[in-house]
PAFI-720996 format. One record per residue (C-alpha): x, y, z; residue in one letter. Coordinates in Angstrom, 1 decimal. Example, Ala and Ser with C-alpha at 12.3 -4.5 7.8 and 13.67 -1.06 7.14 Angstrom:
<rs>
<r X="12.3" Y="-4.5" Z="7.8" aa="A"/>
<r X="13.7" Y="-1.1" Z="7.1" aa="S"/>
</rs>
This chain:
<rs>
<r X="-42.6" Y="31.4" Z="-53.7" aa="X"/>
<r X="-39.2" Y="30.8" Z="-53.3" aa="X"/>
<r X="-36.1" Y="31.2" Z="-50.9" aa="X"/>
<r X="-33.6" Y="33.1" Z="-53.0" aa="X"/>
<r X="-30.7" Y="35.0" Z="-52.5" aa="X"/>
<r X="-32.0" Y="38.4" Z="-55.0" aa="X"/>
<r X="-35.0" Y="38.5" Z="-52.4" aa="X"/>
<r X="-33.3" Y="38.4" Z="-49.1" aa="X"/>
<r X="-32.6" Y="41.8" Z="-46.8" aa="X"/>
<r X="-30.5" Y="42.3" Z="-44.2" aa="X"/>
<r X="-31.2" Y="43.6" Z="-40.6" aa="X"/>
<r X="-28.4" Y="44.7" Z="-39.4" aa="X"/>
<r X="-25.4" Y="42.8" Z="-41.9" aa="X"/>
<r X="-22.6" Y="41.2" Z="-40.0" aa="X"/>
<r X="-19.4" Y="42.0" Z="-41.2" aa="X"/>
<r X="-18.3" Y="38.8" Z="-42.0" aa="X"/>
<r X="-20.8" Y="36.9" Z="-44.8" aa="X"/>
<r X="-20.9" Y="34.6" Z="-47.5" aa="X"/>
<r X="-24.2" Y="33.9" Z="-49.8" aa="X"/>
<r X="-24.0" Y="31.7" Z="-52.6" aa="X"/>
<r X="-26.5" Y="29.0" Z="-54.2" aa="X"/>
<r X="-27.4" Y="27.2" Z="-51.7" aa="X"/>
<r X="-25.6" Y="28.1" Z="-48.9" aa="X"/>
<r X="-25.3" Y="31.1" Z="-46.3" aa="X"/>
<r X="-22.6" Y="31.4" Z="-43.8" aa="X"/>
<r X="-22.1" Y="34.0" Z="-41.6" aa="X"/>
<r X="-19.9" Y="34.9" Z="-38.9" aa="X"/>
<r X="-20.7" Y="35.9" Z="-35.4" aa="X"/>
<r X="-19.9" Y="39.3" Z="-33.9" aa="X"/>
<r X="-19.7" Y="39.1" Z="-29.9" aa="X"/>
<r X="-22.2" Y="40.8" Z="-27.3" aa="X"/>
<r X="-24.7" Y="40.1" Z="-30.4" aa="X"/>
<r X="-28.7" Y="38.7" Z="-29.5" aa="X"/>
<r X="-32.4" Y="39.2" Z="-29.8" aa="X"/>
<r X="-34.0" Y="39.3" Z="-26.5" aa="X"/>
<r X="-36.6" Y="41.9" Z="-24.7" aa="X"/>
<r X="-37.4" Y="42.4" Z="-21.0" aa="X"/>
<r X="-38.6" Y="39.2" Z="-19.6" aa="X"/>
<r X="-36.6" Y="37.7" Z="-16.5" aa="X"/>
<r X="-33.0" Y="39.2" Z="-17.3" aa="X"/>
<r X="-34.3" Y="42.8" Z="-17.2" aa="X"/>
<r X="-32.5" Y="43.3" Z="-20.1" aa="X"/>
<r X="-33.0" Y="44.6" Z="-24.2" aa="X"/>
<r X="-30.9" Y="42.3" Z="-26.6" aa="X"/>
<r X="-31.4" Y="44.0" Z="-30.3" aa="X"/>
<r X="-28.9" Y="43.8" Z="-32.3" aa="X"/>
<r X="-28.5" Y="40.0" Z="-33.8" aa="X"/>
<r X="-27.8" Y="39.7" Z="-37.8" aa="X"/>
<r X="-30.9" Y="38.7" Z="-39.5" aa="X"/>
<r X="-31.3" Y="37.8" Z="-43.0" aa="X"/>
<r X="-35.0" Y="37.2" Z="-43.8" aa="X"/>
<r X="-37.3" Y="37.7" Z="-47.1" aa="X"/>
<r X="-41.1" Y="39.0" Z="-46.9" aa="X"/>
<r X="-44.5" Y="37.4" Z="-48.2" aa="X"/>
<r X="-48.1" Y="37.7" Z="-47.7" aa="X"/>
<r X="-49.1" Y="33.9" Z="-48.4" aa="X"/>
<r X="-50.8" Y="32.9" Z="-45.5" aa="X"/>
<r X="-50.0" Y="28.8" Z="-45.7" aa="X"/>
<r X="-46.7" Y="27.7" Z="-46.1" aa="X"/>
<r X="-43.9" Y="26.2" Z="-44.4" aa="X"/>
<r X="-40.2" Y="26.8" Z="-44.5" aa="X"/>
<r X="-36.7" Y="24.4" Z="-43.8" aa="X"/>
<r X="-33.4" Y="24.6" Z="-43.7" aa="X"/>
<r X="-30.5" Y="22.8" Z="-42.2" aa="X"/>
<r X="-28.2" Y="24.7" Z="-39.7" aa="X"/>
<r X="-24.0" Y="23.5" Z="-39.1" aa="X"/>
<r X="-22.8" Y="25.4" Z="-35.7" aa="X"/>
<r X="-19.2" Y="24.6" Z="-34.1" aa="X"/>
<r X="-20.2" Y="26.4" Z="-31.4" aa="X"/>
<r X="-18.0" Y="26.6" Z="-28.4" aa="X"/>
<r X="-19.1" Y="28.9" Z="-26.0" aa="X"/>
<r X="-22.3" Y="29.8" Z="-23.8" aa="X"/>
<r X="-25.3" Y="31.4" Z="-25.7" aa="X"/>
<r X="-23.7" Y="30.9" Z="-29.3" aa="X"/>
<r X="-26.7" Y="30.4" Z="-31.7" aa="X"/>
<r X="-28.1" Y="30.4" Z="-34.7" aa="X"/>
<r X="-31.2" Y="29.2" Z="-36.6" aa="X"/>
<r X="-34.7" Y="30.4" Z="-37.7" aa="X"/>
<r X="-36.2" Y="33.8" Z="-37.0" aa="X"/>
<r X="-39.7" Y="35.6" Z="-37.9" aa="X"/>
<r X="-38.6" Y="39.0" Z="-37.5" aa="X"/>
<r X="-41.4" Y="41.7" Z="-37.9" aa="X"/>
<r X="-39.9" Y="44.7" Z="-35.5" aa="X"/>
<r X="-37.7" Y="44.8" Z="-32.4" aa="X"/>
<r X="-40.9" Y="43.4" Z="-30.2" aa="X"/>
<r X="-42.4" Y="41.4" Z="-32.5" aa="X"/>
<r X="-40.5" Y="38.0" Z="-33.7" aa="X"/>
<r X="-39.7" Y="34.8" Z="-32.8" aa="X"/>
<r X="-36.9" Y="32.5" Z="-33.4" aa="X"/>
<r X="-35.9" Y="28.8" Z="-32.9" aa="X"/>
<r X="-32.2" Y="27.5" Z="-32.2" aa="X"/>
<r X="-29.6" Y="25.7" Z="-30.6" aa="X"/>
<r X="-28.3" Y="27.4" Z="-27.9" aa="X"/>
<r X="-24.8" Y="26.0" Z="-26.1" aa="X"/>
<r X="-24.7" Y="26.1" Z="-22.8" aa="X"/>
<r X="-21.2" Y="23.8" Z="-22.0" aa="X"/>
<r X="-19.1" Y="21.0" Z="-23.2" aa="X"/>
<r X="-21.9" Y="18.5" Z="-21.6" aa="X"/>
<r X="-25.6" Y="20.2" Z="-22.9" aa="X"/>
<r X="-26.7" Y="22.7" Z="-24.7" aa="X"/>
<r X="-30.5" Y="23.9" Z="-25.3" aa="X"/>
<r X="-32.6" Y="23.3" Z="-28.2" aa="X"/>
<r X="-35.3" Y="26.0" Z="-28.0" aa="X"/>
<r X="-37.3" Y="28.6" Z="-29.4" aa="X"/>
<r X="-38.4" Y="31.8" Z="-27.6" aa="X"/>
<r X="-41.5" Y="33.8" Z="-29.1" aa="X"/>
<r X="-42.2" Y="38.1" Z="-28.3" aa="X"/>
<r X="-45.1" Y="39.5" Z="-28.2" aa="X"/>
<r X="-45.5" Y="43.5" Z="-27.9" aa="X"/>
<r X="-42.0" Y="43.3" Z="-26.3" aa="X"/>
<r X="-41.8" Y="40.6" Z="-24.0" aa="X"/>
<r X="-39.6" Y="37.2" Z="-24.7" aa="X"/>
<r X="-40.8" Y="34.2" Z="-23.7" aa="X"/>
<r X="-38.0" Y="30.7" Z="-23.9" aa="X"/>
<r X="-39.0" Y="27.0" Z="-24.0" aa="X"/>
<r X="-36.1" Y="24.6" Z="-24.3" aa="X"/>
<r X="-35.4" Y="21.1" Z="-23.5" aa="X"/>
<r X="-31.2" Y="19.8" Z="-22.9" aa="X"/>
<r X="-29.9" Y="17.9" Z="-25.9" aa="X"/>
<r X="-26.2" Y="16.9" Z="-26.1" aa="X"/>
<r X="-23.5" Y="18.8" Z="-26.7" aa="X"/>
<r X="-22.1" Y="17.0" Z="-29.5" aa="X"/>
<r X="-24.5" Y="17.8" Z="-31.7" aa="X"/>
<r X="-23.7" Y="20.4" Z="-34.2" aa="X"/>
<r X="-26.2" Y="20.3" Z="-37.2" aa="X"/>
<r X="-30.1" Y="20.8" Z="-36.9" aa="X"/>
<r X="-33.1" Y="21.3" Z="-39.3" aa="X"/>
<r X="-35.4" Y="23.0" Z="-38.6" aa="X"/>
<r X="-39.2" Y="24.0" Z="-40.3" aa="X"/>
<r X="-41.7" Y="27.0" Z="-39.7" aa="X"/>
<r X="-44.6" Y="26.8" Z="-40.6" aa="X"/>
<r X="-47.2" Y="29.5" Z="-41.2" aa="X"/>
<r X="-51.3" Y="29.4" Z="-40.7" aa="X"/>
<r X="-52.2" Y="33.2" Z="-40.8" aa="X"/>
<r X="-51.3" Y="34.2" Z="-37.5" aa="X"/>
<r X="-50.6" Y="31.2" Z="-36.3" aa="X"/>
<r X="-46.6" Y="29.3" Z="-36.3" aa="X"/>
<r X="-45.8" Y="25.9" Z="-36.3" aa="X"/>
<r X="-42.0" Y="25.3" Z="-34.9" aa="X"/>
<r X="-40.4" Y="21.7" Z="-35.5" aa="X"/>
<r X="-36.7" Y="20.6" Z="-35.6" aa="X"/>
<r X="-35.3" Y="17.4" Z="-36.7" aa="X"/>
<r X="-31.8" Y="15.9" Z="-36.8" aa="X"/>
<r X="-32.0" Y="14.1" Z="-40.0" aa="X"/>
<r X="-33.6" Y="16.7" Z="-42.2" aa="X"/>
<r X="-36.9" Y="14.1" Z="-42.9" aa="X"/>
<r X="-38.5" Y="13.8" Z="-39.2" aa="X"/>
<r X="-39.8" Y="16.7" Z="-37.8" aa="X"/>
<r X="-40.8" Y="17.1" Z="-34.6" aa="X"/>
<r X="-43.1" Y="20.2" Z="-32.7" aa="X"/>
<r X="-41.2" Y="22.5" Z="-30.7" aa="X"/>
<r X="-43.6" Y="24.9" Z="-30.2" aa="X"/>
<r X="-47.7" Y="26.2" Z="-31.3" aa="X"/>
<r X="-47.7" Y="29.8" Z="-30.9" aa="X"/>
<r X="-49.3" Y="32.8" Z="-31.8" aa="X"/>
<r X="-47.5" Y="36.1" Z="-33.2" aa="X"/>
<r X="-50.1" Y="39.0" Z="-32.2" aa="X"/>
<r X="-48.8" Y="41.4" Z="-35.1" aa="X"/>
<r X="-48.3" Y="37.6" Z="-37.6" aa="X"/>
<r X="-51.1" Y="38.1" Z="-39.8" aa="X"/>
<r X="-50.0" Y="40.6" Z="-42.4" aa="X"/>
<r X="-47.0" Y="40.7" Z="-44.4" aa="X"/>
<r X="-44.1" Y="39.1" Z="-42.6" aa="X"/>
<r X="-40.5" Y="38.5" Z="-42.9" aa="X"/>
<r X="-38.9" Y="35.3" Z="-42.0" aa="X"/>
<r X="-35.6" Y="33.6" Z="-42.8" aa="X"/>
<r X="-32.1" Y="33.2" Z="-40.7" aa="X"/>
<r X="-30.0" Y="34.5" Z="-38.0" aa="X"/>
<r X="-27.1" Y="34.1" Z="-35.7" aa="X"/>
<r X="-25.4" Y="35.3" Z="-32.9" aa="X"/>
<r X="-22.8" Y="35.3" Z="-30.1" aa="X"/>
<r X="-24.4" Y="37.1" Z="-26.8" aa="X"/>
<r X="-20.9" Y="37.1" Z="-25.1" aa="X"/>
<r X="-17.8" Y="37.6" Z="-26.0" aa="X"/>
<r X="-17.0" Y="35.2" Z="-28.6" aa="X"/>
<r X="-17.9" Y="34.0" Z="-32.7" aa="X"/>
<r X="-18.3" Y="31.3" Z="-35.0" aa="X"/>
<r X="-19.2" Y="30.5" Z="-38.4" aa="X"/>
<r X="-22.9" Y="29.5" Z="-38.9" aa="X"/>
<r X="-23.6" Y="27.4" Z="-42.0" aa="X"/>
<r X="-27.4" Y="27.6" Z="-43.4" aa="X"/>
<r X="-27.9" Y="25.0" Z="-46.4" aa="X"/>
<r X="-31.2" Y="23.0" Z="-48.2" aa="X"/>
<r X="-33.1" Y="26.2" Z="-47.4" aa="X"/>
<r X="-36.5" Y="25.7" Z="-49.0" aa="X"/>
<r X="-40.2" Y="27.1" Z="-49.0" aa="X"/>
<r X="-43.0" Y="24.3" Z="-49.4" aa="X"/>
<r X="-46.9" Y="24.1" Z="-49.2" aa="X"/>
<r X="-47.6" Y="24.3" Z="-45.5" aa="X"/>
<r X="-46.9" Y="21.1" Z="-44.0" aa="X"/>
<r X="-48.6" Y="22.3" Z="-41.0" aa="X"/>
<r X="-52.0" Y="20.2" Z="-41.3" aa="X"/>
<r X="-55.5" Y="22.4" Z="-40.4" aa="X"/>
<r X="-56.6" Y="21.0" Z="-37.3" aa="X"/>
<r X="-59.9" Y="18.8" Z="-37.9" aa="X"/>
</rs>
């Protein structure tokens, strides 16, 4: 299995986009997110998400994420994206010019969940893996692209068919920026079997 531009579809194509070999860069629209119900008491639907399908049931995938994003909410990383209630997603989320909120939020039968911790607001590039075990996901991010670190377990109640995974970005309020995805790659699952 590979990550190739012939096998990727849209969900909802920005306006602004560039694929080539290797690298993906798309452009934010404002008043653009995913998010369902939980706390806000709002329904966020309408984020770009580029993503390819696959039945294998063990495998992991990276890629390396370049964000100059400037204003609250601006994000962009990995998403699992089955159906408007079902997906998660993993990103860097800016917040001001002093933190912004590495994260990942996971929705199950329409409700959004969100675990972050603060990082700085300087940083502007991110790796970050999923890894797949049936039903089960594996998050991690790294900032060097070599050591990964756990973000999240978590379940997906509709993950154990055929899914559809890959990249997204966004701009919840009113602004946009370029999103830069590179050294996007599928692997064995580097997710070990718990013993």
């Amino acid at each position: 299995m590979e990550f190739r531009k012939e096998n990727l579809v849209w969900i909802r194509e920005p306006k602004d986009y560039r694929i080539s070999d290797g690298e993906i860069r798309i452009t934010t629209e404002p008043g653009t997110d995913l998010w369902q119900r939980t706390y806000y008491g709002f329904q966020n639907d309408n984020a770009p998400v580029l993503q390819m399908k696959t039945g294998e049931k063990y495998f992991s995938f990276s890629v390396k994420t370049q964000f100059p994003s400037k204003h609250r909410f601006d994000q962009c990383g990995i998403v699992l994206y089955l159906d408007s209630e079902n997906w998660l997603k993993a990103s860097v989320e800016y917040e001001n010019e002093v933190y912004q909120r590495l994260g990942s939020v996971v929705t199950n039968h329409g409700y959004s969940d969100w675990a972050t911790t603060d990082i700085d607001a300087s940083i502007k590039t991110m790796w970050y893996r999923l890894s797949r075990r049936e039903s089960d996901y594996c998050v991690e991010c790294s900032s060097d692209g070599e050591n990964f670190k756990q973000m999240r377990i978590c379940h997906l109640a509709e993950g154990a068919g055929e899914i559809s995974f890959g990249i997204y970005a966004c701009s919840p309020e009113n602004s946009s920026f370029e999103a830069v995805f590179t050294e996007m790659k599928i692997t064995e699952c580097m997710w070990k079997a718990h013993v």
